[in-house]
VMD Tcl script that draws the C-alpha trace (Angstrom):
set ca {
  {-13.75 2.56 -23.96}
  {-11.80 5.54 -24.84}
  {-7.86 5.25 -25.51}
  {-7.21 7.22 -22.71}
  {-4.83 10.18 -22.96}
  {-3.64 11.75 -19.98}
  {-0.98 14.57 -18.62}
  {0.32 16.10 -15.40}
  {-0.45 19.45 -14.39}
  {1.62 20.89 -11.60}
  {-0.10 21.99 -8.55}
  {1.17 23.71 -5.14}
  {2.98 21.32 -2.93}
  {0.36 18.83 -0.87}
  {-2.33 19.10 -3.23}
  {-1.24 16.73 -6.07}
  {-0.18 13.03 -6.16}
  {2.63 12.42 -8.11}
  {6.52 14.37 -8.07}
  {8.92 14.33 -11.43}
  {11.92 12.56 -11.23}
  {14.02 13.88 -14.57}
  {15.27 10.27 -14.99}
  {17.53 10.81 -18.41}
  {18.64 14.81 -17.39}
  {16.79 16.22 -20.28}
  {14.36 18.74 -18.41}
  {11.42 17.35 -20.25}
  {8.63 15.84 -18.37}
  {8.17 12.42 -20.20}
  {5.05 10.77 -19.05}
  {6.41 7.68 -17.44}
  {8.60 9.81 -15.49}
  {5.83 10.34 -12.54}
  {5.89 8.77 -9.82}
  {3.24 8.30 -6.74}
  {4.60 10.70 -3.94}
  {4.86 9.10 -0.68}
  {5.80 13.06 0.99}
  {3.14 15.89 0.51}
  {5.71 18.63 -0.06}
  {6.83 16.60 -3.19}
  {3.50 15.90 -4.59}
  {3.69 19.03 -6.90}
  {1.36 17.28 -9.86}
  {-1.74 15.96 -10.53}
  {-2.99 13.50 -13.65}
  {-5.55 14.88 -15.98}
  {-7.24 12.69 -18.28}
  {-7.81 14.03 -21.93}
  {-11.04 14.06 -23.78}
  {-10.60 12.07 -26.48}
  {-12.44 11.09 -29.71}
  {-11.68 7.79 -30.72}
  {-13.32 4.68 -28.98}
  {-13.04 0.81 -28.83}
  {-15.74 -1.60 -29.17}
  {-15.71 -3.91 -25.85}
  {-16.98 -7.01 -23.79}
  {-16.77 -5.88 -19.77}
  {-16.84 -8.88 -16.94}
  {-17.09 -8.63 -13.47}
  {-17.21 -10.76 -11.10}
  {-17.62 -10.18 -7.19}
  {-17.54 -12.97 -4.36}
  {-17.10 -13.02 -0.63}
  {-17.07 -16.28 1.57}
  {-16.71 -16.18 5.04}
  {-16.89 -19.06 6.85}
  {-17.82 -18.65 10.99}
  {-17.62 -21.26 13.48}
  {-17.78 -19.44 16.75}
  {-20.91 -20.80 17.61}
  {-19.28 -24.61 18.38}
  {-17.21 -22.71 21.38}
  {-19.78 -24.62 23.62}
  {-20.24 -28.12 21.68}
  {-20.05 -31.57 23.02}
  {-17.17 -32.42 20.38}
  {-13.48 -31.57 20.85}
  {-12.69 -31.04 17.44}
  {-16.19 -28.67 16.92}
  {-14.98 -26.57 20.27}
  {-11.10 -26.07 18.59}
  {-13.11 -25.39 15.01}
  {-14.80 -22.57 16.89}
  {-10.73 -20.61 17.01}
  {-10.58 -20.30 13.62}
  {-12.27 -17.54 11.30}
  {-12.25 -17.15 7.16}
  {-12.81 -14.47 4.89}
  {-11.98 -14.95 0.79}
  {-13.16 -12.39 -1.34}
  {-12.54 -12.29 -5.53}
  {-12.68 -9.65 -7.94}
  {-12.48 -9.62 -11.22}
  {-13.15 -7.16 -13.71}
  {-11.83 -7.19 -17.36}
  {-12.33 -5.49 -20.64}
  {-11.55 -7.64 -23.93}
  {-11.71 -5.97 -27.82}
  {-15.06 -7.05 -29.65}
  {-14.50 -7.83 -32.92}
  {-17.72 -8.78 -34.88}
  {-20.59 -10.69 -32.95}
  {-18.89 -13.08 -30.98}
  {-19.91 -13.13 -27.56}
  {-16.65 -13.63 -25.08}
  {-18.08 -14.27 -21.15}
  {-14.88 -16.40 -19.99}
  {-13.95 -14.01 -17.27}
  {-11.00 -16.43 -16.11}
  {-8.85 -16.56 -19.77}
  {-6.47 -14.47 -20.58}
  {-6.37 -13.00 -24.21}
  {-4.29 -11.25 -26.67}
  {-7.68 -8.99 -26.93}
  {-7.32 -7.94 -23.11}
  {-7.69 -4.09 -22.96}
  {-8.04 -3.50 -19.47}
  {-8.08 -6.29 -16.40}
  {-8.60 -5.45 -12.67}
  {-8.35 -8.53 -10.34}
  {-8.01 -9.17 -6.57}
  {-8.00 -12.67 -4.98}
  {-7.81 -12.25 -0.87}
  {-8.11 -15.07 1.83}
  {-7.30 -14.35 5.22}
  {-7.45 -16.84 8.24}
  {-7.54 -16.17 11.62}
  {-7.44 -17.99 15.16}
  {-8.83 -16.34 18.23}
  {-9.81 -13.58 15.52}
  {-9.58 -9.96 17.45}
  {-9.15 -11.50 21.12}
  {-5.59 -10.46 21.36}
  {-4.88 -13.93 22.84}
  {-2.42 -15.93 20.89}
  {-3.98 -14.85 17.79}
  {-2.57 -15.80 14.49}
  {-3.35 -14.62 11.13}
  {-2.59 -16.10 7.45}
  {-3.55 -13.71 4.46}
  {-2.70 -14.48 0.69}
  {-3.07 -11.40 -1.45}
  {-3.06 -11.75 -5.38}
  {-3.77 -8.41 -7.29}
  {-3.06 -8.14 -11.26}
  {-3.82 -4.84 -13.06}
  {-3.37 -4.24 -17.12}
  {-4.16 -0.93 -19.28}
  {-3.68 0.65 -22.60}
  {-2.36 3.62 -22.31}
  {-1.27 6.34 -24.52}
  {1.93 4.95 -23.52}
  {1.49 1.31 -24.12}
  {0.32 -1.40 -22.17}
  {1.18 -1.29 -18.74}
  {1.03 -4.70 -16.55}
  {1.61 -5.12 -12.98}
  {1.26 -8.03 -10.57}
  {1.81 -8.44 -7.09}
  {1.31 -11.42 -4.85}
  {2.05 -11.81 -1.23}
  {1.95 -14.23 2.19}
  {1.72 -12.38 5.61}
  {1.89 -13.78 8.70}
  {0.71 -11.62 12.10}
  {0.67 -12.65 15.90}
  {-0.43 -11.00 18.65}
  {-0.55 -11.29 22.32}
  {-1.85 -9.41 25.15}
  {-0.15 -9.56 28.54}
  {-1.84 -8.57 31.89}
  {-4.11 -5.98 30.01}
  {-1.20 -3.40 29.24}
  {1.39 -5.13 26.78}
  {0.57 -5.98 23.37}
  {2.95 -8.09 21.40}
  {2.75 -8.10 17.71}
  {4.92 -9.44 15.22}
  {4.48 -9.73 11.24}
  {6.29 -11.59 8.52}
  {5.63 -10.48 4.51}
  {7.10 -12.91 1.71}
  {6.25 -10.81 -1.87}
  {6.77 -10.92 -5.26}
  {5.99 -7.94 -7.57}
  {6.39 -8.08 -11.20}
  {6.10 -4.80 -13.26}
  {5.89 -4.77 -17.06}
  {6.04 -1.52 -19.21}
  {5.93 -1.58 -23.05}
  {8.73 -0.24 -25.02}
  {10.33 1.04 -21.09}
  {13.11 -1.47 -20.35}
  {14.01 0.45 -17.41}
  {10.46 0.37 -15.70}
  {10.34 -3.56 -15.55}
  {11.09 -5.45 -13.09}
  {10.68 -8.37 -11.08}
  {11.09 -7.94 -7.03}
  {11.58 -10.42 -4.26}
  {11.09 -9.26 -0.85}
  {11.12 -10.19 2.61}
  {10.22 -8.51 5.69}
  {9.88 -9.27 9.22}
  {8.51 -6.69 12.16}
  {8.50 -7.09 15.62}
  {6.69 -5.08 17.69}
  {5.48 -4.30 21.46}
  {3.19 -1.95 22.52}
  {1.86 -0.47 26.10}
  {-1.66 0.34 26.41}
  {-2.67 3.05 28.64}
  {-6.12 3.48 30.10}
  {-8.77 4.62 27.87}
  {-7.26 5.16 23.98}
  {-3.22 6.13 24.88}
  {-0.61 3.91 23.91}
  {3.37 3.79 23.02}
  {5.38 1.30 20.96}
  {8.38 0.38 19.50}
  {9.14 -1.72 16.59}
  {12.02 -2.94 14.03}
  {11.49 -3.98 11.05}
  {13.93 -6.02 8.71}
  {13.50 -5.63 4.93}
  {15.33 -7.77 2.07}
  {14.36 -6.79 -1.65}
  {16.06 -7.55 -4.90}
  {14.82 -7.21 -8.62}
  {15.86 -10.25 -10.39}
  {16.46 -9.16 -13.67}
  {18.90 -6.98 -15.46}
  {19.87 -4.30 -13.08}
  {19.72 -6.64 -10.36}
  {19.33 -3.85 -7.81}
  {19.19 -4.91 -4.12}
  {18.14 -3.55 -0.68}
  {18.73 -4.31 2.76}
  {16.57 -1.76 5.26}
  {16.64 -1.77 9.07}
  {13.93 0.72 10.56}
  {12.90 1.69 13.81}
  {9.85 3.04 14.87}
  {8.84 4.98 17.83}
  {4.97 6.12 18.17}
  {2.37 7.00 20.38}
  {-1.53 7.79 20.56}
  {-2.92 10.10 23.66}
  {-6.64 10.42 23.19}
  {-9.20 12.10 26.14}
  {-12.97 12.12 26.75}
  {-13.30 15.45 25.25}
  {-12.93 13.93 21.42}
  {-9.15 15.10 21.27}
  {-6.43 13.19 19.72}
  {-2.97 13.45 19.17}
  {-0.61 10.53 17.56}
  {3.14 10.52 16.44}
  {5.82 8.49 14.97}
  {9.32 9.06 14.33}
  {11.22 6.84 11.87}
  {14.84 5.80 11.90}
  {16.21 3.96 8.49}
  {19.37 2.05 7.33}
  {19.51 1.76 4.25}
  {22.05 -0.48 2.19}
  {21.57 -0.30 -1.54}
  {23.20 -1.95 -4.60}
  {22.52 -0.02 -8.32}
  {21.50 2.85 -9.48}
  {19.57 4.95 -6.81}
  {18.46 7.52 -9.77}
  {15.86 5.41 -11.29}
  {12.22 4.30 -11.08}
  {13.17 0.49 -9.89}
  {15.09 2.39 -7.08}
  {12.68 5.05 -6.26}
  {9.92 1.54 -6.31}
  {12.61 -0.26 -3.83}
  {13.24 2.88 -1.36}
  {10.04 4.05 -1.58}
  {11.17 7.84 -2.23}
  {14.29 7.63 0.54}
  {17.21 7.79 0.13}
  {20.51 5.10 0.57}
  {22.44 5.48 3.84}
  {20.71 7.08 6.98}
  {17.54 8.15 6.83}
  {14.82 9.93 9.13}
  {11.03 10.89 9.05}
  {8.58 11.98 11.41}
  {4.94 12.52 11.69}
  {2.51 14.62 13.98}
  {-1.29 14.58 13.86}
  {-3.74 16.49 16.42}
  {-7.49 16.15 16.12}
  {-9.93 18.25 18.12}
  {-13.51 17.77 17.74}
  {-14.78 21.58 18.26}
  {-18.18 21.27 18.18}
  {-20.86 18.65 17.31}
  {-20.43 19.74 13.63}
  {-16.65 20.94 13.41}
  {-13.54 19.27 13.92}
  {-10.03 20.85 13.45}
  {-6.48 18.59 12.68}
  {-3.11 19.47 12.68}
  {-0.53 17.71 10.18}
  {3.06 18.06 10.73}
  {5.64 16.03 9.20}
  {9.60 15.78 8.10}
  {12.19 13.95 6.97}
  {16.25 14.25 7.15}
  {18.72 11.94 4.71}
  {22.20 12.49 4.38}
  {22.62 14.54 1.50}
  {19.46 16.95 1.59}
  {18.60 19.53 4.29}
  {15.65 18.63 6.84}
  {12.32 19.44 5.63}
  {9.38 20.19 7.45}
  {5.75 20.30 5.82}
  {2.24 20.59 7.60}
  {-1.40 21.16 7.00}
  {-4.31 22.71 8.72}
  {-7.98 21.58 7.92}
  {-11.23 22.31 9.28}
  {-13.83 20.13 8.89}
  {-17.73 20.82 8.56}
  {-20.28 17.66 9.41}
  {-23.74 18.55 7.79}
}
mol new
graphics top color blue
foreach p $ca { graphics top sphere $p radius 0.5 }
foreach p [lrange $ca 0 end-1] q [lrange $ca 1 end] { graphics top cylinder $p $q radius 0.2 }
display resetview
């Protein structure tokens, strides 16, 4: 594998990926200064890789598993514990996939151990549970996400972890209310070497109600509010408390047309510095105090083989001016 060398080449707003947040007030675009843009009219760059000439020897494992486990067909059985079985659905899935230095002829296949060695480590451990999975009737979902990523980089070895427990319900009512509500516990661990200020170790909790009326055919409004607690537990000890609500809706027709919208209403109450890449991690690119986006997407299948969309979105805080972006695309089908 190569030791990768990589830099950001600016591009017109809404084509790139990544915006430049001058962290130390230098005007010099330091790599680790990039962040993943969550607004199109501040995604101004995109990351190049670099040819480059010098290579390390490797061992590369993967591993890739799915179980599901099924047991709808007991609904009918004889046995009371087979027909309450039949509720309950389960889907795990593992992947693994990790680069280790070679050094000499010694074979390494332990896919599970972690090594001084490790050059680059992928790996995603998923189980989700369900009862009354997609009915809408009292239905109840579990899901445990583990995801660890590692690379060397030209600017050192970057390692990030991130494990989670959500809990969803939903609930139809006489065919036109839909009741949804979700819980998140995280924890997110980010470790950067030789950047102090890009580690960190966050804590969150969230918790989103929601309720929803179905039209006839595909139209529907909600309305939801989410609570969400977050706090890095190490040096800067930066903390967040964020109350959102959400207003959407989704108006489709027969004739392959489509229009949905949200508009977004956030409190935000933050402790640190809001200048630096654990805040801009925590507020996810907002802003503290009163914040507001919106969102406005039209799709209109023209023909068999072309389809047109509309993009429009904004977003007001307290100390910038509102900002409006959009898009237009056409689409060919061949």
């Amino acid at each position: 594998m190569p030791l990768q060398d990589f830099t950001y080449i600016k591009v017109e707003p809404g084509r790139g990926l990544y915006t430049w947040n001058d962290y130390n007030n230098d005007d010099i675009q330091d790599l680790l200064e990039f962040e993943l843009s969550p607004f199109p009219d501040q995604a101004t760059f995109i990351r190049i890789l670099l040819p480059r000439q010098v290579f390390l020897k490797t061992y590369q494992n993967k591993l890739s598993q799915q179980l599901n486990l099924n047991f709808i067909n007991w609904n009918k059985a004889e046995q009371a514990w087979k027909r309450f079985a039949s509720h309950f659905y389960n889907q795990t899935s593992l992947v693994i996939d990790r680069s280790v230095l070679r050094e000499g002829n010694d074979l390494n296949f332990n896919i599970f151990k972690n090594s001084p060695d490790d050059l680059g480590l992928n790996a995603n451990l998923r189980n989700s549970l369900f009862f009354n999975r997609g009915k809408q009737y009292y239905t109840n979902n579990y899901t445990f996400l583990n995801t660890s990523a590692n690379n060397v980089l030209i600017t050192g070895n970057q390692s990030n972890e991130t494990t989670s427990h959500s809990f969803n319900f939903w609930h139809k009512i006489k065919e036109s209310w839909l009741l949804d509500s979700q819980y998140i516990l995280s924890n997110q661990k980010s470790d950067v070497e030789n950047t102090p200020d890009r580690n960190f170790t966050i804590k969150g909790n969230e918790f989103t109600p929601k309720i929803s009326y179905l039209f006839s055919g595909q139209s529907s409004v909600s309305i939801s509010y989410t609570f969400l607690n977050k706090e890095n537990t190490l040096a800067g000890a930066e903390k967040l408390n964020q109350q959102k609500l959400t207003a959407a809706f989704r108006l489709g027709n027969q004739q392959n047309a489509t229009i949905t919208g949200a508009f977004d209403w956030f409190e935000n109450e933050f402790e640190g510095n809001s200048f630096s890449p654990i805040a801009y991690q925590l507020l996810n690119g907002l802003q503290p105090g009163t914040n507001f986006t919106w969102n406005l997407l039209a799709q209109k299948k023209i023909t068999k083989f072309l389809e047109v969309n509309l993009n429009c979105s904004g977003r007001k805080t307290e100390i910038s001016k509102t900002i409006h972006s959009g898009s237009v695309q056409l689409r060919a089908f061949f």
